[in-house]
N, C-alpha and C positions, 0 to 999 in steps of 0.2 A: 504494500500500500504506500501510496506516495504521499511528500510530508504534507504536499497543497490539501489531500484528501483528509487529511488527520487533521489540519487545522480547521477544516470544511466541520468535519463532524464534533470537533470540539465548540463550535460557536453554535450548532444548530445543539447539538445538545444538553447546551448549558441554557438556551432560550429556553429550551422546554423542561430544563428542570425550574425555571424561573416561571414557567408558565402553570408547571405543574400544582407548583407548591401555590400559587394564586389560588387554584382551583379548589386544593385542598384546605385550604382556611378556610376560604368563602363558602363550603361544604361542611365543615366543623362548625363556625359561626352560625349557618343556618340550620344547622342540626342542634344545636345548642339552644336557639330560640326557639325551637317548634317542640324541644320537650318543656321549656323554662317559662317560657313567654306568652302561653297560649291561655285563657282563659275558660272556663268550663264548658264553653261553646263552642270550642277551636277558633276565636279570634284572637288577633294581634292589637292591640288595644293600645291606644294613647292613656299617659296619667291624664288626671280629672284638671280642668281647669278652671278655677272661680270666674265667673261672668259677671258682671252687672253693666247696667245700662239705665237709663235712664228714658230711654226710648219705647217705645212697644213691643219694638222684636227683634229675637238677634238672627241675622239672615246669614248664608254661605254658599255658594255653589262651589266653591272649590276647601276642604280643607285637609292639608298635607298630615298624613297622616306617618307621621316620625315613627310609629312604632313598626311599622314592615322590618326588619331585621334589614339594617343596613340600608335599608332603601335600597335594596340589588334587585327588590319583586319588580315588575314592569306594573304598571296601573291596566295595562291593558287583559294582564292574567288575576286580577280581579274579578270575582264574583260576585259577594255578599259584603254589604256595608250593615254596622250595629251603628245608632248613637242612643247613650244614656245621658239621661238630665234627670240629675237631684234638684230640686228646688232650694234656693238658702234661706228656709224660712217655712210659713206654711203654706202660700199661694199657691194654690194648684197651677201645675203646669201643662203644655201644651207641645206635642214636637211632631212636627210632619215632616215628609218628601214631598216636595208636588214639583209638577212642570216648570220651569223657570219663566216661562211668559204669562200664565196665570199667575204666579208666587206676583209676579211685578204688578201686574193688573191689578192684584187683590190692596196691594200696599203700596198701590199709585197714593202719591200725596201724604205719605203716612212715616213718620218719624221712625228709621230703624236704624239698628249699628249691621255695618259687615265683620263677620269673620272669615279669616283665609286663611290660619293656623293657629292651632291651639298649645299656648304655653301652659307655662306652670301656673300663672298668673294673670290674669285678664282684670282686673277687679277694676278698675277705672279707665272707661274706654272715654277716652274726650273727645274724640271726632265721629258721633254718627254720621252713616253714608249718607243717611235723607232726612233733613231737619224738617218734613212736612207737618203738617198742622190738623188732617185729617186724622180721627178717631176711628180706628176701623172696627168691624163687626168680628164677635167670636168667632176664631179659626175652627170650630168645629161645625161651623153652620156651612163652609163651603163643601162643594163635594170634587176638589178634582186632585186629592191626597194619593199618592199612590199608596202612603202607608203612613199613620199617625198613631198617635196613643198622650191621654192627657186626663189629671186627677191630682190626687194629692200622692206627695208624696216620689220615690225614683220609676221614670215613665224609661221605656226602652223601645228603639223600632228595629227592625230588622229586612230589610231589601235585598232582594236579587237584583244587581243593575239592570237597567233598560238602556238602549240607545236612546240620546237627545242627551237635553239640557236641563236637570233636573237641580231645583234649592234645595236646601234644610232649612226650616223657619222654629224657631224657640219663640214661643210668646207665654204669658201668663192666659190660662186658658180663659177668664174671661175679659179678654182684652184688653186690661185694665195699663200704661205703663209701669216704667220702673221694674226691668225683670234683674232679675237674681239666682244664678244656678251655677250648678256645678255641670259638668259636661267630658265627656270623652267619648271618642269614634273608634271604632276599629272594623278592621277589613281582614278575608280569608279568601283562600283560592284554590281549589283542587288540585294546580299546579305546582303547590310548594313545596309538598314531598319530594312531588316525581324532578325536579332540581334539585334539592338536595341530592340523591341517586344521582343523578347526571352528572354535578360537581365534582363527588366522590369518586365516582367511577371513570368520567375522563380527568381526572387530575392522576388517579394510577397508572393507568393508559400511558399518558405524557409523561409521569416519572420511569417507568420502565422503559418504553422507547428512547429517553433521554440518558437514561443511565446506560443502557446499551451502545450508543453512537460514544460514550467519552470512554467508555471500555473499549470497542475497539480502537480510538483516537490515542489511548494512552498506554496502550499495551504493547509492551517490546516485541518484536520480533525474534521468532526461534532463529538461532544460529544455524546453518545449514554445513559448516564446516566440520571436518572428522579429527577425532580430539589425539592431539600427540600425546605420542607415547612414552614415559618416563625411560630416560637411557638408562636408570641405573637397575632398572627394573629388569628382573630375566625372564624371557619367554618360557612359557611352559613346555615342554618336552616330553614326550611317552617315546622310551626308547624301549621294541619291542624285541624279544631274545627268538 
């Protein structure tokens, strides 16, 4: 083997031992999360974030939901969205999905805050999205919810995604401002196993094949020469009578 050929397999093999070992974290990490991280329901859950507002209703159509492990999941192998809301306090609460062009129709003119990520900490939002001045009518009186739940006490929904454009709206269920809750979202996906497996499995793949090319790349070559014979050494001899 020529030494061009050895340095050839020395650079490709040390990529995929670099590649490998990528693989196998990000396959341990998410194997670590899906025994550690999972919730009673097989979701991936965000901690709870304190809310308040001052407005009628806290709206979302996007919120990054940090607890996917790593954020490695794609949004698009998403299936099932949770959100929980505790109320702070006794106010019954209110929490729906609906269309995002009804959501805006219904709270045309109507004072709410957005959210687009949930920290630790929300507790004083000072820029609601719509300072409007309309009172809107109890979220329970519309019908175009794909999925709601509202009372006293922790309300939870749970959705299979649809295509389009879909809010979250949080209000105090009888419309009343000034809401106050707790909240955290979480997402699952049929998908996340069968990655973990894959990671695991091509990161071995890649470590073996990689370990392979620097073994041959770094392995001496057999000598082909016939080994001298010491002079001082006497041949053996059968002298036959």
């Amino acid at each position: 083997m020529t030494s061009t050929s050895k340095r050839l397999l020395a650079v490709f093999g040390s990529l995929l031992g670099l590649l490998a070992a990528g693989s196998l974290i990000a396959g341990a990490a998410l194997l670590s999360a899906y025994v550690t991280d999972r919730n009673e329901d097989d979701f991936f859950t965000t901690s709870s974030a304190e809310i308040s507002t001052e407005t009628y209703a806290l709206t979302s159509s996007e919120i990054a939901l940090g607890a996917m492990p790593g954020e490695w999941v794609p949004s698009s192998w998403l299936t099932t969205v949770q959100v929980n809301v505790s109320p702070i306090g006794d106010t019954p609460v209110f929490v729906g999905i609906g269309p995002e062009s009804q959501v805006d129709s219904y709270l045309k003119g109507v004072a709410i805050t957005d959210i687009t990520e949930l920290e630790s900490d929300l507790s004083d939002l000072a820029n609601p999205a719509n300072e409007g001045q309309i009172s809107p009518t109890p979220p329970s009186e519309q019908t175009f919810w794909a999925t709601s739940a509202e009372g006293n006490g922790s309300q939870s929904v749970v959705w299979d995604l649809e295509p389009g454009q879909w809010t979250v709206v949080i209000m105090n269920a009888d419309a009343d401002p000034s809401v106050a809750v707790e909240v955290s979202a979480g997402a699952r996906t049929a998908w996340f196993f069968v990655s973990i497996i894959g990671l695991l499995a091509g990161g071995l793949v890649l470590a073996a094949v990689g370990g392979l090319m620097l073994l041959l790349a770094f392995r001496r070559p057999r000598s082909t020469h016939a080994q001298p014979q010491d002079p001082k050494r006497r041949p053996n001899v059968t002298l036959r009578t």
